[in-house]
Steps between C-alpha positions, in 0.01 A plus 500: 500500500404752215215271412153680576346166506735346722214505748730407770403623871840505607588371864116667604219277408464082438418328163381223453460474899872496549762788683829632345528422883422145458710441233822689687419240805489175264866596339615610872355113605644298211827678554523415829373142430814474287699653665571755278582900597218717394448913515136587563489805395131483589511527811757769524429777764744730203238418249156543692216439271379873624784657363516299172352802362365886592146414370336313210290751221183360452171603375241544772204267357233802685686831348665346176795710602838373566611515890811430620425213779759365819558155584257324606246717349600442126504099602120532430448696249355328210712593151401448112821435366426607137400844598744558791761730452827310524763568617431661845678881513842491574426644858302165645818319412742420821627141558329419182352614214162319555501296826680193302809623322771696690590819410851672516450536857375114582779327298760732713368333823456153324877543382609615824336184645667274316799698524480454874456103472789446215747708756434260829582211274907603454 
């Protein structure tokens, strides 16, 4: 996560043509398919993918200055990872630090999810 070339785009944008979304549907199938319990904490309404985080600081390529940009509007915004000031401030994070990891605040609600699940099985 502290990697400034971990040119990850998060739960936002596809690589290599492929979705975080896709990939949280294939586990969910293959679970099922087995017959196996799964979490998808994907698809979470706690965890919306516009709350992952307050808004991604990125360098606007007509200015050069840094703006701080919502979801969706940061989903599109081209970044050079080897000039791009990493981390983002402390004040974009909220469920996570960069749309990926959770912060404080995400693992609560992943913990209390799990929590929940562990609980209706005594």
């Amino acid at each position: 996560m502290n990697d400034k070339k971990n040119n990850a785009w998060g739960s936002y944008k596809d690589k290599n043509g492929q979705s975080l979304e896709q990939f949280a549907n294939a586990v969910v199938s293959i679970a099922h398919l087995e017959k196996l319990e799964v979490i998808d904490l994907y698809h979470n309404k706690q965890l919306k993918i516009e709350d992952l985080v307050h808004f991604e600081r990125l360098k606007n390529s007509e200015t050069g200055q840094y703006k701080n940009y919502k979801y969706p509007d940061f989903a599109h915004v081209s970044f050079n990872p080897e000039t791009y000031e990493y981390p983002d401030p402390p004040q974009a994070i909220n469920l996570t630090y960069d749309g990926l990891h959770p912060s404080d605040k995400g693992n609560k609600i992943i913990a209390n999810i799990f929590i929940k699940i562990l609980k209706n099985r005594t």
